[in-house]
Phi, psi and omega in degrees: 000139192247341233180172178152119157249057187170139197241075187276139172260131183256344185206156202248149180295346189288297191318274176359280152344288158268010185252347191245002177309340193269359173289135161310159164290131177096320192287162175240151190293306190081003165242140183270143177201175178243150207211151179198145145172240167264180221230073195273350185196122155234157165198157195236152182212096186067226172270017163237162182226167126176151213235129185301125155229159191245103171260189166318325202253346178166200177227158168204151197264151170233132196235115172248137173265168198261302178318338195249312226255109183316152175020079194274000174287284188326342188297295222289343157255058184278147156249200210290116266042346177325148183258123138317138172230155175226107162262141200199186196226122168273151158197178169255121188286157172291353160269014173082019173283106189262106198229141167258128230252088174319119184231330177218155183193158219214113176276157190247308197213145185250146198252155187229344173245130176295186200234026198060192148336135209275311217266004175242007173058177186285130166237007172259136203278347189267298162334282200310304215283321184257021155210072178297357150323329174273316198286353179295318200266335197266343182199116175310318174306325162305306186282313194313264187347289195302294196316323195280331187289341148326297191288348185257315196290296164355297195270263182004275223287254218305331159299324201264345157286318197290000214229339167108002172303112163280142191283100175232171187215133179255166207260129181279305171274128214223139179289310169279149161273123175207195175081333195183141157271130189209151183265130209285152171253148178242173188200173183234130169260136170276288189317332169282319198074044200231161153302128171213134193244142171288144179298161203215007188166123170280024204269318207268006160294315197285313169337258155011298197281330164288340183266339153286006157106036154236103177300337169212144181196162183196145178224136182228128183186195200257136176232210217202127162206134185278079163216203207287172145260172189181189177278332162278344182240148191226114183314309195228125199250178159217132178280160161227120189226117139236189190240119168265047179008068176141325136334108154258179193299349173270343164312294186280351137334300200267316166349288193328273198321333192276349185286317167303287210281299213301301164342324155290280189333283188305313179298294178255357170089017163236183138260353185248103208248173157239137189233112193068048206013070201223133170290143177213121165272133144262009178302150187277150318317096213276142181306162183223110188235140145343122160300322172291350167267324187310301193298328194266002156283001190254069125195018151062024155184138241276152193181123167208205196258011162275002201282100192344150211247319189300321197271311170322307195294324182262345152313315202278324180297293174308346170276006200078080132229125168276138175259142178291165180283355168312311204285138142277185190314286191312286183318333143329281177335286194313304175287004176254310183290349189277327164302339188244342177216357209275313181283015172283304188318049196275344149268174200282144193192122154324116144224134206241153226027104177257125170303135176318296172346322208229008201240042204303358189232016207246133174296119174337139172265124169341311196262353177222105209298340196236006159246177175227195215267348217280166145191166189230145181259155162237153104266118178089014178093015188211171192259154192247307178247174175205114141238169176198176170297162164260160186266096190289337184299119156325300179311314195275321165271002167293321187279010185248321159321303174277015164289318197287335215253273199317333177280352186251342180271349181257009162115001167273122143276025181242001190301132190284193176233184193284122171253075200297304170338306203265320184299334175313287190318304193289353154311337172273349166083116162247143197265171188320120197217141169225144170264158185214137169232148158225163188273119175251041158279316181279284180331308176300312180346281194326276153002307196276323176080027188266147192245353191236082197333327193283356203247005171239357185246112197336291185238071179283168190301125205228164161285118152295152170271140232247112198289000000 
C-alpha cells in the first residue's frame, strides 16, 4: 500500500506497553489492533523487517514477516520518518520485545528528510528552534518540555477557577503602550488610519473589568515587548495576569506562593524539585525579605532609597554600572540589588518594599512615603512574578503618570505614558485590589528543568533567514 487519506487507529504505543506488559517472550496476544505513527528506526534481516514507531504517547516495535506482512518489500523499504498506519496481532518476540505482528500497513505520509541520529536527536540548535517540528520527534527531551509546559498552563488555569477567578480577554492591539514599562512593538490600522502598539500589559484593562463589578478576574495570554533575547527573554511570552478586589499585597502573597507550589504539585507532585542539578524548594511558606536589605547586604553597607542618589550612583560604578541621568535614588536602589544579589535568590523568596520611582501603578507603603505595597518572587535567580496593592487614587496616579512622562522626556524609552482611558475608570472607583503577573514561560522553565526560555516556547522568535 503507497497512500491513504484517513487512518482509524485503535491504539497508543504507551497502552500497548501496560496493558500487554505481562505477555511472555514468544507468547502471541491473539488481539488484533490498529496503530499508527512515524518510523524512527528500521532495519530488515532477511525475511524479517523491523521497526520502532513513535506515536504521541511513547514507541512500540512493529515486526514484520515477508510470509505474513502485505507487500513486505515495500514495508522494509520505508524511510526513516515515514508516518505509517498498521493493522497486527500485539505479541512478543522471543527476544522480549512487545511488538505488533504487521499483517497489513498503510504509508499515511512520506518524510523527505530524516530525524538526525535516533539516540543524539537533532544538535543544531539554529535547526531544533526553527522547524521544531523535526525537533518534537528527534529529542525526546524537547516533546517532555513543551508537555509539562502544557501541564503548568492547566494546573495555573484551574487554581485560578478554584479560587473563584473569572477567565477574560483583553485586547492585544492597544491605541496607547501601557500596563507595564516596556519598549513597545507598533503597527499601523489601515482603517482607522491609526497608530497601534502590541500590548506590553493587560493591567489597566483587567483593572477596568474590576471597576466594572468583576471582583476576581485573570487573563492568561500573550503580551509583546521590543527588546533583547536571551536565555530569559523571549519578545513574545505568556503572562498569567490578575486581579483580586478586596486584597492587598500581602493577600496576593500567600496567593502567589500557594499557587506555584500547588502547580509543582500537581505537575510534578513535590515542591522540593531539582532544577539544573540544584535541589530548589518551593514549599510554602516563602521567604520574605526587603530590597532594601537585599541591596545593603549586596554592597556590604547600610543603604535604602533615602540614600543621597550621588553615593548610590558611585556604588553603581564601582560594580560597572553606569546610571542614567534619569535614574533616581529608587531606581538606583533597584540596579544596585539586581547587580548584587538577585542572581543569589535561588529557593522561592519574596522581595518587597519597591521604591515608588519604579511602581507607577503600585500603593504607597504607610510607614515610608517612597516605598510601595510591592513584590516580586524569585527563583533560581531570577523573577518569576510581580505584585503589589494597586494604586487607586486617580489624583494621584495622574501624577505618578506624569512623573513616568518627565522620565521619558529625560530619555527612558521604557517610562510609561499617560493613559487618560484608565485615569477616566478609577474616577468611576476602584475599591481596594491587589495584583498579580507571573511569566508563565519561566515558571514552565522551572517546572521543566530548563535553562533556556526558548526550549519551553513552541516556536520562539528567531532572526529570519535571509535568502
Amino acid at each position: 500500500m503507497t497512500s491513504s487519506y484517513q487512518f482509524d487507529h485503535n491504539a497508543f504505543a504507551a497502552d500497548l506497553q501496560s496493558n500487554y506488559a505481562a505477555l511472555s517472550d514468544g507468547e502471541e496476544s491473539g488481539v488484533q489492533v490498529r496503530v499508527a505513527g512515524r518510523l524512527m528506526l528500521l532495519r530488515r534481516q532477511g525475511k524479517l523487517a523491523f521497526a520502532t514507531m513513535r506515536d504521541s504517547s511513547g514507541e512500540v516495535q512493529l515486526f514484520a514477516l515477508s510470509q505474513v506482512t502485505e507487500e513486505f518489500e515495500a514495508f522494509s523499504k520505508l524511510h526513516l520518518g515515514d508516518w505509517v498506519g498498521v493493522e497486527g496481532e500485539v505479541v512478543r518476540t522471543k527476544r522480549g520485545e512487545l511488538s505488533v505482528k504487521v499483517a497489513t500497513w498503510v504509508r499515511l505520509a512520506e518524510a523527505l528528510h530524516n530525524f538526525g541520529d535516533k539516540w543524539a536527536g537533532i544538535a543544531d540548535f539554529d535547526l531544533r528552534y526553527r522547524h521544531r517540528e523535526a525537533d518534537l520527534w528527534a529529542n525526546d527531551v524537547s516533546r517532555r518540555s513543551l508537555l509539562r509546559r502544557s501541564h503548568v498552563v492547566r494546573a495555573v488555569r484551574e487554581r485560578c477557577w478554584a479560587q473563584g477567578f473569572v477567565e477574560v480577554e483583553t485586547p492585544i492591539l492597544n491605541p496607547i503602550p501601557t500596563g507595564a514599562a516596556a519598549r513597545p512593538f507598533k503597527t499601523h490600522h489601515n482603517a482607522l488610519d491609526a497608530e497601534f502598539f502590541l500590548r506590553i500589559a493587560p493591567e489597566l484593562w483587567l483593572k477596568r473589568l474590576v471597576v466594572g463589578g468583576f471582583e476576581r478576574v485573570f487573563e492568561i495570554g500573550r503580551l509583546f515587548r521590543n527588546e533583547g533575547v536571551s536565555p530569559r527573554h523571549n519578545p513574545e511570552f505568556t503572562s498569567l495576569e490578575l486581579y483580586a478586589a478586596y486584597w492587598n499585597y500581602e493577600d496576593m502573597m500567600t496567593f502567589t506562593e500557594e499557587l506555584v507550589a500547588g502547580v509543582a504539585l500537581d505537575v510534578l507532585g513535590t515542591t522540593e524539585i531539582e532544577y539544573q542539578g540544584r535541589q530548589l524548594s518551593l514549599s510554602t511558606p516563602w521567604a520574605r525579605r526587603s530590597m532594601t536589605e537585599l541591596a545593603s547586604e549586596g554592597v556590604g553597607e547600610e543603604i535604602s532609597v533615602h540614600t543621597p542618589r550621588e553615593h548610590l550612583v558611585k556604588l553603581l560604578a564601582d560594580r560597572d554600572v553606569v546610571a542614567h541621568a534619569s535614574w533616581g535614588p529608587g531606581r538606583c536602589l533597584e540596579e544596585l540589588f539586581g547587580a548584587t544579589m538577585e542572581a543569589t535568590l535561588w529557593d522561592a523568596v519574596f522581595v518587597t518594599g519597591h521604591p515608588v520611582e519604579i511602581s507607577p501603578l503600585a500603593r504607597r507603603d504607610p510607614d515610608d512615603e517612597l516605598l510601595t505595597q510591592r513584590f516580586e518572587s524569585y527563583a533560581a535567580g531570577r523573577e518569576l512574578s510581580n505584585g503589589f496593592s494597586e494604586l487607586i487614587d486617580p489624583v494621584e496616579q495622574r501624577a505618578r503618570f506624569e512623573d513616568q512622562a518627565r522620565l521619558a522626556a529625560a530619555g527612558d524609552d521604557e517610562a510609561m505614558v499617560i493613559d487618560e482611558d484608565y485615569l477616566r475608570a478609577l474616577e468611576w472607583g476602584l475599591p481596594p485590589t491587589a495584583g498579580l503577573g507571573v511569566g508563565l514561560d519561566r515558571l514552565a522553565m522551572l517546572i521543566a528543568d530548563e535553562s533556556n526560555i526558548r526550549e519551553v516556547i513552541a516556536f520562539p522568535t528567531l532572526k529570519p533567514l535571509r535568502d
